[in-house]
Residue, then its C-alpha position, 0 to 999 in steps of 0.5 A: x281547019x283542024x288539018x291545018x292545025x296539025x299541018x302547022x304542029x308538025x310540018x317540016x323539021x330542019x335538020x342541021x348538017x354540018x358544012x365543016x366542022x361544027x358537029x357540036x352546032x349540028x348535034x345542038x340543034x338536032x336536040x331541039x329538033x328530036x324533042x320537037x319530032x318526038x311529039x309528032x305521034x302524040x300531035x298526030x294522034x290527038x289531031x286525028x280524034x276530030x274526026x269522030x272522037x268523043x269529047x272524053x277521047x278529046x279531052x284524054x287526048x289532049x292531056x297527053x299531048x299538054x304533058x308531052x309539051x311539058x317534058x318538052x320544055x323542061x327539057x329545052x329550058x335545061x339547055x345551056x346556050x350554045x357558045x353563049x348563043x340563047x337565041x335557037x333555045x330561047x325561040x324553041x322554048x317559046x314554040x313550045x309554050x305556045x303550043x302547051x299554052x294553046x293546048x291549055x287554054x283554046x283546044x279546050x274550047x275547040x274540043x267542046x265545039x269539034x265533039x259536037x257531031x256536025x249535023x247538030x253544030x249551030x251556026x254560032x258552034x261553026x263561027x266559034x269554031x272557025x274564029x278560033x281555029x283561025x286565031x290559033x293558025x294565025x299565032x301558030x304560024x308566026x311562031x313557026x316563022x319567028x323558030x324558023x328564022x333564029x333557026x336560019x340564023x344559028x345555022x349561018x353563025x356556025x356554018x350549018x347546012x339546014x335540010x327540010x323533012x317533012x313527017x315521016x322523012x325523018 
């Protein structure tokens, strides 16, 4: 379930190649993505800490990450629409905030349970555990569908060529 959390983080990315001329297009959604994959180390990390990490690593590991998620939208929310076109920056934003919200709200119950070695985890530990992580998963990829297709459609409106890269491909 946690490997399903980081999956969703930090799964695919869509790089924007330009079919004409629009390199201007290109480079504005290519920014979004580069602060999106420059969380990937710290998304990777904090997500690797389950399989073991004390609650104090948990809890250090997620305070670095929720700061990342800050730069993140600060850096976001300082750009301007593109040609007056909010929807790619406005949909990143909220990506974004979901997760540094995530982070701040429900990891912090999911690290109490995950520090718990699993042998000595109750049956309402796991249920906890599992619901939440299902709640997370379930918001997560709607939000991830809801980037992908402003995405798609920013791409379209200034004819833009979109290729998949998972982590590591970039």
């Amino acid at each position: 379930m946690i490997k399903k959390l980081l999956l969703l983080c930090v799964g695919i990315f869509m790089i924007a190649t330009t079919q004409g001329q629009n390199k201007k297009a290109a480079n504005y959604n290519n920014k979004i993505i580069d602060i999106q994959y420059k969380l990937v180390p710290d998304v990777v990390d904090f997500f690797k800490a389950f399989e073991g990490g004390s609650l104090t690593e948990l809890k250090a590991k997620k305070d670095v990450l929720s700061k990342d998620f800050d730069k993140a939208i600060s850096k976001v929310s300082g750009m301007k629409a593109f040609d007056g076109d909010i929807q790619l920056r406005d949909a990143a934003l909220e990506w974004f905030k979901l997760y540094k919200n995530s982070l701040d709200s429900e990891y912090n119950h999911i690290i109490q349970l995950a520090s718990i070695p699993k042998d000595k985890r109750t049956a309402d530990d796991r249920a906890k555990l599992q619901k939440l992580s299902d709640e997370l998963i379930g918001r997560e990829t709607e939000i991830d569908l809801k980037f992908e297709a402003a995405q798609q459609a920013f791409s379209k409106k200034h004819g833009l060529e979109l290729k998949s890269y998972e982590i590591g491909q970039k």
